[in-house]
C-alpha positions in Angstrom: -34.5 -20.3 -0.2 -31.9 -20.7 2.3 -29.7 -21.5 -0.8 -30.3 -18.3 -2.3 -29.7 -16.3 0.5 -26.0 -18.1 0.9 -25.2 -17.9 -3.0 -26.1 -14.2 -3.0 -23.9 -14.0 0.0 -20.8 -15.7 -0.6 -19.6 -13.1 -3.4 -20.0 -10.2 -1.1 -18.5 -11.9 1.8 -15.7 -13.3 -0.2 -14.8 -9.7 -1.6 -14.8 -8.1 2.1 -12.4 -10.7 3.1 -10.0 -9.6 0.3 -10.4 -6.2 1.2 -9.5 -7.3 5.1 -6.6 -9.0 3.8 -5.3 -6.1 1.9 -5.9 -3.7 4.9 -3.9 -5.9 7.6 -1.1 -5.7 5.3 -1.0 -1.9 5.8 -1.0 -2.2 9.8 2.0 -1.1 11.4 3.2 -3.8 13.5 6.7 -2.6 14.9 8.5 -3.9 11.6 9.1 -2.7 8.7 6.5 -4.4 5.6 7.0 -3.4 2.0 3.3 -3.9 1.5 2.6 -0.8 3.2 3.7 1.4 0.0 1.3 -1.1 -1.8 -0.9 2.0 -2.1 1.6 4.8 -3.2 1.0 6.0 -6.4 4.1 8.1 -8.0 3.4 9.9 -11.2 6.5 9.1 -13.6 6.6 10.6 -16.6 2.7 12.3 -16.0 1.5 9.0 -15.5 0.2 7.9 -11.8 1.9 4.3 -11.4 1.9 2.6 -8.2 5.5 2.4 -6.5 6.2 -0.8 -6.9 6.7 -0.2 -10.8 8.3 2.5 -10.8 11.0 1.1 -7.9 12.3 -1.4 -6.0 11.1 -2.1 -2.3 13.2 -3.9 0.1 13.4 -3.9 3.8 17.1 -4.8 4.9 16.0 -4.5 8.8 13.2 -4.8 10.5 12.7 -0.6 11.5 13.5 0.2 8.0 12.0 0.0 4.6 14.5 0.7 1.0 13.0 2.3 -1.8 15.4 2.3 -4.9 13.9 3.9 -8.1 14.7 2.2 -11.5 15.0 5.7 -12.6 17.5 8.1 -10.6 15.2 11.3 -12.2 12.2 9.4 -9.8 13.5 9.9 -6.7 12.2 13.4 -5.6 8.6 12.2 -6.8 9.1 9.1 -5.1 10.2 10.3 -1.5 7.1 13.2 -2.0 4.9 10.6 -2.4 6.1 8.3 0.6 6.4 11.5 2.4 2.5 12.8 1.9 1.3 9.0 2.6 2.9 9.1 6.0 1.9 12.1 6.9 -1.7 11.2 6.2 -1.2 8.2 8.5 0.1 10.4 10.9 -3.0 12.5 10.9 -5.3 9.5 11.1 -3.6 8.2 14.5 -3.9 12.1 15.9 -7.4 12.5 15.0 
């Protein structure tokens, strides 16, 4: 019975982890992580794609974070994107 209760369990619990995991990767920690555009979406060419395919993410310093599009027609719907994502965060932390 016991056994049940644990087998049921460990897919659930297993699945919240990986969500945790994927959330800490978003905290701001006083440097700069490319993983916090992990949840960007940019629509290129009508089609939502996550930022990471449609550019290049580096982060030369620690306070800053490079976002080179493969495509130079991408940029303004890349830094609109970036833009409305941190604005969001910024409403979150004022709320």
């Amino acid at each position: 019975m016991v056994q049940d209760l644990v087998t049921g369990a460990k897919p659930k619990m297993e699945a919240a982890l990986a969500h945790f995991v994927e959330e800490l990767k978003t905290v701001r920690t006083g440097r700069a992580n490319a993983a916090m555009l992990d949840t960007v979406m940019v629509v290129s060419y009508g089609v939502p794609s996550p930022l990471r395919q449609v550019a290049t993410i580096m982060v030369p310093e620690a306070t800053q974070i490079l976002v080179q599009p493969f495509d130079p027609s991408q940029i303004q719907a890349s830094v609109d994107e970036i833009n409305g994502k941190l604005d969001e965060a910024v409403g979150k932390l004022q709320s």
